[in-house]
KOLGUVEX-887346 format. One record per residue (C-alpha): residue number from 1; residue in three letters; x, z, y. Coordinates in steps of 0.2 Angstrom, whole numbers, m for minus. Example, Ala and Ser with C-alpha at 12.3 -4.5 7.8 and 13.67 -1.06 7.14 Angstrom:
BEGIN
seq,type,xx,zz,yy
1,ALA,62,39,m22
2,SER,68,36,m5
// end
This chain:
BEGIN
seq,type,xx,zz,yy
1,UNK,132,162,428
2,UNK,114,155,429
3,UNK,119,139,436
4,UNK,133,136,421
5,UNK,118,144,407
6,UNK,105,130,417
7,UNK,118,115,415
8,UNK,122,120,397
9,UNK,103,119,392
10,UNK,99,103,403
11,UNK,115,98,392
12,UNK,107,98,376
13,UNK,89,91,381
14,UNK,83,111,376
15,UNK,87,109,358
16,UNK,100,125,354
17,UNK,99,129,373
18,UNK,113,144,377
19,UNK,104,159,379
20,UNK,105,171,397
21,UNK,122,179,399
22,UNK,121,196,394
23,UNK,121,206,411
24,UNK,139,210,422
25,UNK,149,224,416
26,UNK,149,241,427
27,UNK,160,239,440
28,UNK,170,253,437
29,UNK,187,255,431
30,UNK,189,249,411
31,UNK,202,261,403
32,UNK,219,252,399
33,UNK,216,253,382
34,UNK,205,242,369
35,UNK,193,246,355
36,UNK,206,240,341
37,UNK,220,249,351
38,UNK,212,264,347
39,UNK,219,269,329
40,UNK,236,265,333
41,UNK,234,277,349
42,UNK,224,289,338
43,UNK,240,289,326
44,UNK,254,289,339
45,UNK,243,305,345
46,UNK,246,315,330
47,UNK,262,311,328
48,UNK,268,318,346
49,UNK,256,333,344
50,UNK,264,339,329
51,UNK,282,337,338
52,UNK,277,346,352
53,UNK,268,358,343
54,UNK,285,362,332
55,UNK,297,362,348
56,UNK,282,374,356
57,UNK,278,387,342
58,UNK,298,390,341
59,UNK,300,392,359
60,UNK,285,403,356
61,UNK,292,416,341
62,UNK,309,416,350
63,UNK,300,423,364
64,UNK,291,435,356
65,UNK,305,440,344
66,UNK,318,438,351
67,UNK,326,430,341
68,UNK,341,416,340
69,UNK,339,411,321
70,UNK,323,399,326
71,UNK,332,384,332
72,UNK,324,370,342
73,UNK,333,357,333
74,UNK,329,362,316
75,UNK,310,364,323
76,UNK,311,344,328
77,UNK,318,339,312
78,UNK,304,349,304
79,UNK,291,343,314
80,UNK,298,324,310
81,UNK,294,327,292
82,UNK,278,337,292
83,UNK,273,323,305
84,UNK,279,309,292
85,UNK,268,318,278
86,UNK,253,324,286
87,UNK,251,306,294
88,UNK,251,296,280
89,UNK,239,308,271
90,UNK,229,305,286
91,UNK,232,288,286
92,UNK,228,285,267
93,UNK,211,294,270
94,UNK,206,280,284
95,UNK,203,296,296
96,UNK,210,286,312
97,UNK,197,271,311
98,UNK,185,273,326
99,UNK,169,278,317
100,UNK,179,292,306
101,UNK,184,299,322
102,UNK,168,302,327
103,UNK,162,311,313
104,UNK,171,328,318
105,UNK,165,337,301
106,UNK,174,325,291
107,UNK,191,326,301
108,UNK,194,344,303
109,UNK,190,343,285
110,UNK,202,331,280
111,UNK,213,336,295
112,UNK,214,357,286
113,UNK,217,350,267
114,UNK,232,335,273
115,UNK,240,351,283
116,UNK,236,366,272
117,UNK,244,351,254
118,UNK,258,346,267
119,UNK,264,365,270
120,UNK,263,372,253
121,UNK,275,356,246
122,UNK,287,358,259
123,UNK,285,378,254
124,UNK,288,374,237
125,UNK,303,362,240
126,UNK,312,375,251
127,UNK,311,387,237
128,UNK,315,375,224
129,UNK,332,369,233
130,UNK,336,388,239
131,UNK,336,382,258
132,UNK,324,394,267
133,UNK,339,405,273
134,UNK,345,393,286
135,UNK,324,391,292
136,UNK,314,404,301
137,UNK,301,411,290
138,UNK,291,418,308
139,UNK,292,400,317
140,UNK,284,390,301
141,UNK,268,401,302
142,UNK,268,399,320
143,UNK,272,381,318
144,UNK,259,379,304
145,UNK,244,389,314
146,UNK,248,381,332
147,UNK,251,365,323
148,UNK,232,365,314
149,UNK,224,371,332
150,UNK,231,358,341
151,UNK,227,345,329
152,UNK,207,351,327
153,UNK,209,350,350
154,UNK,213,334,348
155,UNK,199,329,337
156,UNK,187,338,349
157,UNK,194,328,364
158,UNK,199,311,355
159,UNK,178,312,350
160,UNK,173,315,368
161,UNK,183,303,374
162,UNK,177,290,361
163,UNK,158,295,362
164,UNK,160,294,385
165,UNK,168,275,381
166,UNK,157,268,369
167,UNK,142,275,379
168,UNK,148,269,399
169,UNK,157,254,389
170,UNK,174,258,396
171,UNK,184,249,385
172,UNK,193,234,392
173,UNK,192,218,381
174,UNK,193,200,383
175,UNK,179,184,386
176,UNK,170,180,369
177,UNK,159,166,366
178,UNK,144,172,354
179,UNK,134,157,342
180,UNK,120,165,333
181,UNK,104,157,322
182,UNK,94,173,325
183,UNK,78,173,334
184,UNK,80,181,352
185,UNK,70,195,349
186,UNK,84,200,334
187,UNK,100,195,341
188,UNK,102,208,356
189,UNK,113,220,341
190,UNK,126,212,342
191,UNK,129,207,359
192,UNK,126,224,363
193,UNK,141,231,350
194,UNK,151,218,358
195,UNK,147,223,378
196,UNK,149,238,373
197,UNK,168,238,366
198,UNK,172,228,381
199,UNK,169,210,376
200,UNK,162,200,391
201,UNK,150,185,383
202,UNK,155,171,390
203,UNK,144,162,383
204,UNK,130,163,372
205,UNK,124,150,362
206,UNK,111,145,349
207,UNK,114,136,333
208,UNK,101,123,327
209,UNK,87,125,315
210,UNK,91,124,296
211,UNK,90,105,290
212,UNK,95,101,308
213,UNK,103,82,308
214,UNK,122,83,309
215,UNK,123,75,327
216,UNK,115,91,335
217,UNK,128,100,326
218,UNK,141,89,333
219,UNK,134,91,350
220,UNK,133,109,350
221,UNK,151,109,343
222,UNK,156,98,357
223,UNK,146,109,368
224,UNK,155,125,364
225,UNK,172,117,365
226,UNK,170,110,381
227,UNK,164,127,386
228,UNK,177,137,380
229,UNK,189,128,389
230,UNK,183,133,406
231,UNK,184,151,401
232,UNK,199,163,396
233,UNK,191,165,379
234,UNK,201,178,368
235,UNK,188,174,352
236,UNK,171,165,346
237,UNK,159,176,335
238,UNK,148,164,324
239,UNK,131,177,319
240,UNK,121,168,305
241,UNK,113,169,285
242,UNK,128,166,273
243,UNK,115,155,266
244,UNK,120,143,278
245,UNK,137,143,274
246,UNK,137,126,270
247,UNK,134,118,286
248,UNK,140,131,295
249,UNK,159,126,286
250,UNK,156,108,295
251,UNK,153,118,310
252,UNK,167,130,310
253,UNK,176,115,306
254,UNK,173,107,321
255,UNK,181,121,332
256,UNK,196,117,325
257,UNK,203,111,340
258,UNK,202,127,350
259,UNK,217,139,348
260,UNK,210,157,346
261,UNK,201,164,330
262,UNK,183,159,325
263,UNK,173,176,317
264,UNK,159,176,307
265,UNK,147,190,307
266,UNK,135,188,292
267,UNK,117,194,293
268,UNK,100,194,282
269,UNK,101,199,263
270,UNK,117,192,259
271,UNK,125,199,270
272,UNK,125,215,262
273,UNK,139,207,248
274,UNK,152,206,262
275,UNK,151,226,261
276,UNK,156,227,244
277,UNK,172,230,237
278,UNK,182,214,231
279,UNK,192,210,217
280,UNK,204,197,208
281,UNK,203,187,194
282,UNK,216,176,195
283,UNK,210,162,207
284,UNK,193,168,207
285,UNK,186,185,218
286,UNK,171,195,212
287,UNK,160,209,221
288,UNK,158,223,214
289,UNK,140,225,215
290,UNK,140,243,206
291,UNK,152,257,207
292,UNK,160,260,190
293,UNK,159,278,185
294,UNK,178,282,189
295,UNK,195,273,189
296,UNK,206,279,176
297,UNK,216,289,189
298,UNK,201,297,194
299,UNK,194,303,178
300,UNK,212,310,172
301,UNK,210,322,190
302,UNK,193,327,185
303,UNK,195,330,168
304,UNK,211,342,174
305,UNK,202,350,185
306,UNK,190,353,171
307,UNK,202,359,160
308,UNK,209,371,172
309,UNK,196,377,179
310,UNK,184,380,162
311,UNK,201,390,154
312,UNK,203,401,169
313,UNK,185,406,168
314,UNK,183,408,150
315,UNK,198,419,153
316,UNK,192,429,169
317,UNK,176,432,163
318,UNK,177,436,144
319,UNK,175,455,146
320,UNK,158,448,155
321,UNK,152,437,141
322,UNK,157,449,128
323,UNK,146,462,136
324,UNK,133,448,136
325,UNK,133,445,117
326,UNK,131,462,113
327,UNK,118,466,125
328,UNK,105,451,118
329,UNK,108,455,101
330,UNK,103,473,103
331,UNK,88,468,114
332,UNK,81,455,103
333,UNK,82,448,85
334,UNK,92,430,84
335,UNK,108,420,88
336,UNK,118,423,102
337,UNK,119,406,108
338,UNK,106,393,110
339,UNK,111,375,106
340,UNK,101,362,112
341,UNK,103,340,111
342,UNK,107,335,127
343,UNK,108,317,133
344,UNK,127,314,141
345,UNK,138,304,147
346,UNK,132,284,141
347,UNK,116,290,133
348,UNK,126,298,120
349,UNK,118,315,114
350,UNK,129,332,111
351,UNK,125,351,108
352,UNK,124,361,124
353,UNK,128,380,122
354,UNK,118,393,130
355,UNK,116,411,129
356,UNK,99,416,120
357,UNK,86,419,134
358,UNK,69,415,124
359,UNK,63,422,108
360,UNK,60,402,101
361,UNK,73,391,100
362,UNK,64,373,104
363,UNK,74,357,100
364,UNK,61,344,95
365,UNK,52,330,104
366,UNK,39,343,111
367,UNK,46,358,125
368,UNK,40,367,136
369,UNK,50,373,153
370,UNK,52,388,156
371,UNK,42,394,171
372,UNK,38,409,180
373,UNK,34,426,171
374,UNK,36,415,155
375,UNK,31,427,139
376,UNK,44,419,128
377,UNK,59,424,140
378,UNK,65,440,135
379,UNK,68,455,145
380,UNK,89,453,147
381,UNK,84,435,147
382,UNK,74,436,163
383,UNK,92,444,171
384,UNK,102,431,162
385,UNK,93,416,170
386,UNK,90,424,187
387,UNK,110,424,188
388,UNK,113,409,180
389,UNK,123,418,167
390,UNK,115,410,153
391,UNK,124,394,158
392,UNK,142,401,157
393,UNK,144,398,137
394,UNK,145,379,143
395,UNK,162,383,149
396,UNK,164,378,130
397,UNK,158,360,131
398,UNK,167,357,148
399,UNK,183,362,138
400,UNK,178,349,123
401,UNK,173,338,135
402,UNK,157,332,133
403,UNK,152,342,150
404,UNK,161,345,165
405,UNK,162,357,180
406,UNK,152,345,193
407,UNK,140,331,189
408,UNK,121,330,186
409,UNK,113,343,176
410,UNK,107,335,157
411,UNK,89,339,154
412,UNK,82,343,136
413,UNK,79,327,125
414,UNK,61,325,127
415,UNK,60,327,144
416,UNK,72,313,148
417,UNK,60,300,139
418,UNK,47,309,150
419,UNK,58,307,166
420,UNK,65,291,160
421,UNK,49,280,161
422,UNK,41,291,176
423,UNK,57,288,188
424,UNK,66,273,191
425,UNK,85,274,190
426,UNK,82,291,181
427,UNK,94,283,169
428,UNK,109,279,181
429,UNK,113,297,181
430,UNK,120,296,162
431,UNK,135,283,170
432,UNK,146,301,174
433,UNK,146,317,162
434,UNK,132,330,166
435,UNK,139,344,177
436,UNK,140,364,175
437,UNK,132,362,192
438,UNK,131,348,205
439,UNK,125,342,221
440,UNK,106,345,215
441,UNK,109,362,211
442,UNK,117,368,226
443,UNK,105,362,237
444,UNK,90,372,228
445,UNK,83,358,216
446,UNK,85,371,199
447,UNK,71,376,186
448,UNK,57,367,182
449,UNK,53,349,188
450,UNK,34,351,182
451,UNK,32,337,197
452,UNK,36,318,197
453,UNK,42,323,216
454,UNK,52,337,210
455,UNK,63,327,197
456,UNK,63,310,209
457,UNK,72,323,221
458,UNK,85,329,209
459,UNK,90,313,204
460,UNK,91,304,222
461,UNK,105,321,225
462,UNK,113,314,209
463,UNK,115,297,211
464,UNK,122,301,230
465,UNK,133,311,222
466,UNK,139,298,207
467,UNK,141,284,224
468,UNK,151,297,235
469,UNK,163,305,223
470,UNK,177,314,227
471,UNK,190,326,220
472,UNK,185,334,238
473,UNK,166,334,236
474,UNK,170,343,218
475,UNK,178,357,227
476,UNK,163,358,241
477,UNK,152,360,227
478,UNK,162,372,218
479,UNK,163,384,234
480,UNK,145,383,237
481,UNK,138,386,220
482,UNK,141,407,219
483,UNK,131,405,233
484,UNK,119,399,229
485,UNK,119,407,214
486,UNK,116,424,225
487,UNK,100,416,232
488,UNK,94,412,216
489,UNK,80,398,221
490,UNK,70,392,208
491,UNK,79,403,195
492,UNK,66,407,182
// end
């Protein structure tokens, strides 16, 4: 290896020398299996575990019940179509990519809701075709638990084994030639990723200066070809600015004459618009460059979620608010419910509703937040707050739909041109509708923001929340708020 690395750079009289071969691979044993291999193997997995675990959970209940009605053929033909389902959920999701299964959280989550969503419409369709008489009631629980348990195991163990082969690079891969314009002390990254997904460098070159006179890039072209043709080479990863592209394009064109695939891997700032999501316009393709609020699909979930959820409540708990209303209008002179401008979705203002808590009613350009042992909060209003309760009655503007269940809580008028000059991207927040509760609230940022910290904490919460929704994240949200709710921080 060093003679080859000493010839190459006596070569090229030490312009775009090839750097020092990245060190031999571990002797041991490579695992018969590549990196790119490994969602196809995860899938096929997931498939075989869910047949076995249908033929095994019937062989199961027969045993223990004795029974004949549970028959292993009807178990298989089962198994096919829960299989069929639950892995193209899964699928969808883009839970079998190598990263995703190693994030263990994240697949038993999706893993739970694909089975739990799979059972209940194969449920549904055996009771809506009138066929459950000729399946065993006993084997489908047992098939749906030992089917779940088995499919969490084999996250626990695909992780394991995933973590043990990136960490003792134990995937087999093929040679790869690496060009790169990044200084040596910066370029170690990626052969390192590389090494350790199995890629052996088999050679490692340097591309020349910006402005470089086109006959060094014709040499080095030369160079690498030449090169490549005393290896096995599978692939040649090309590491530079996009900035460059347009030398770099004379380059790649160069290679040409070698028949494997030529990569490249952009760094520097560009680079960060190759992770963006594309679109078409006809022949031209932009980058999105900001997330839109929701697709149209999206926002018709949300909004009947909203619509659900708000009417269930208003109709669970009207003996509560009822009791409520009466209660403040004995204890202290004034309207039941407090409207206040809010700023929503766009910028555009609308009434929020609230039960009575102070003895003032503020909704000018000048208010003060509540606080603790505040003398305007009256005494069922110190109670009301505490439990939150004084938010239900916006129950009314999720139904109306200037509100909804989860997104960013709206703040008083006045103090969002307070919080509008003070913290930047304040106003992003507005791009979804303000939220009953959100992903601020439940973890502890409620009550006063009397702090530029305080506020520029909230809205980091918020705007991760706007990046990373999900009809799934709404649901987390949901589940976590009545607890914390309970531990009442920062309720004043």
């Amino acid at each position: 290896m060093n003679f080859i690395s000493r010839n190459i750079a006596a070569d090229v009289h030490g312009e775009f020398a090839a750097r020092s071969f990245s060190p031999p691979l571990k002797s041991e044993r490579k695992w018969p299996i590549r990196y790119r291999s490994i969602e196809l193997f995860a899938t096929c997995s997931d498939v075989a575990i869910i047949l076995i675990a249908g033929i095994l959970s019937t062989l199961l209940y027969r045993l223990y019940s004795g029974s004949t009605a549970a028959d292993v053929s009807k178990a298989i033909g089962s198994a096919i179509v829960v299989s069929a389902l639950c892995v193209s959920l899964l699928k969808m999701r883009g839970v079998y990519r190598p990263p995703e299964l190693l994030a263990f959280r994240r697949q038993v989550h999706a893993v739970c809701l694909s089975w739990i969503f799979v059972f209940v419409l194969l449920g549904g369709a055996v009771g809506a075709f009138n066929i459950g008489a000729e399946l065993s009631r006993g084997a489908g629980i047992a098939f749906a638990v030992v089917g779940l348990a088995m499919l969490i195991g084999h996250r626990v163990v695909m992780r394991a084994l995933l973590s043990k082969a990136l960490n003792d690079r134990k995937f087999s891969g093929g040679n790869v030639v690496l060009i790169t314009d990044q200084a040596r002390s910066q370029d170690t990254g990626l052969a390192e990723a590389l090494t350790a997904l199995g890629f052996r460098l088999a050679g490692h070159f340097s591309l020349p200066r910006p402005g470089a006179s086109s006959s060094y890039r014709r040499r080095l072209s030369g160079l690498v070809v030449r090169h490549a043709r005393g290896f096995d080479i599978e692939q040649i990863i090309v590491e530079a600015d996009p900035n460059r592209w347009c030398e770099l394009r004379e380059f790649v064109a160069e290679l040409r004459v070698l028949p494997f695939p030529v990569v490249f891997v952009p760094v520097g700032a560009a680079s960060e618009m190759f992770a963006r999501p594309t679109r078409d316009f006809g022949s031209a393709i932009g980058v999105e460059v900001q997330r839109g609020p929701l697709t149209p699909i999206e926002c018709a979930a949300k909004r009947s979620i909203d619509l659900i959820g708000a009417g269930i409540c208003l109709i669970m708990l009207a003996p509560l608010l009822a009791l409520v209303a009466v209660i403040i209008k004995l204890d202290s002179p004034g309207p039941v419910l407090f409207r206040q401008q809010r700023c929503g979705f766009n910028s555009r203002s609308f009434a929020i509703y609230k039960f009575r808590t102070m003895r003032v009613l503020e909704n000018g350009p000048s208010i003060t937040q509540a606080g603790p042992a505040d003398s305007r909060v009256t005494r069922i209003g110190k109670w009301l707050r505490r439990t939150s309760i004084d938010e239900l009655p916006q129950l009314l503007n999720v139904l109306e739909g200037s509100m909804s269940l989860i997104g960013p809580r709206p703040h008083a008028m006045a103090h969002d041109s307070q919080f509008d000059e003070a913290v930047q991207h304040y106003a992003f927040r507005r791009r979804v509708k303000p939220g009953l509760t959100g992903w601020a609230q439940i973890h502890g940022c409620r009550g006063p923001t009397p702090t530029r910290t305080l506020i520029e904490q909230r809205v980091e919460y918020d705007l991760w929340y706007i990046d990373n929704w999900s009809l799934r994240l709404d649901l987390a949200i949901l589940l976590r708020t009545p607890m914390e709710v309970l531990r009442a921080r920062n309720a004043f």
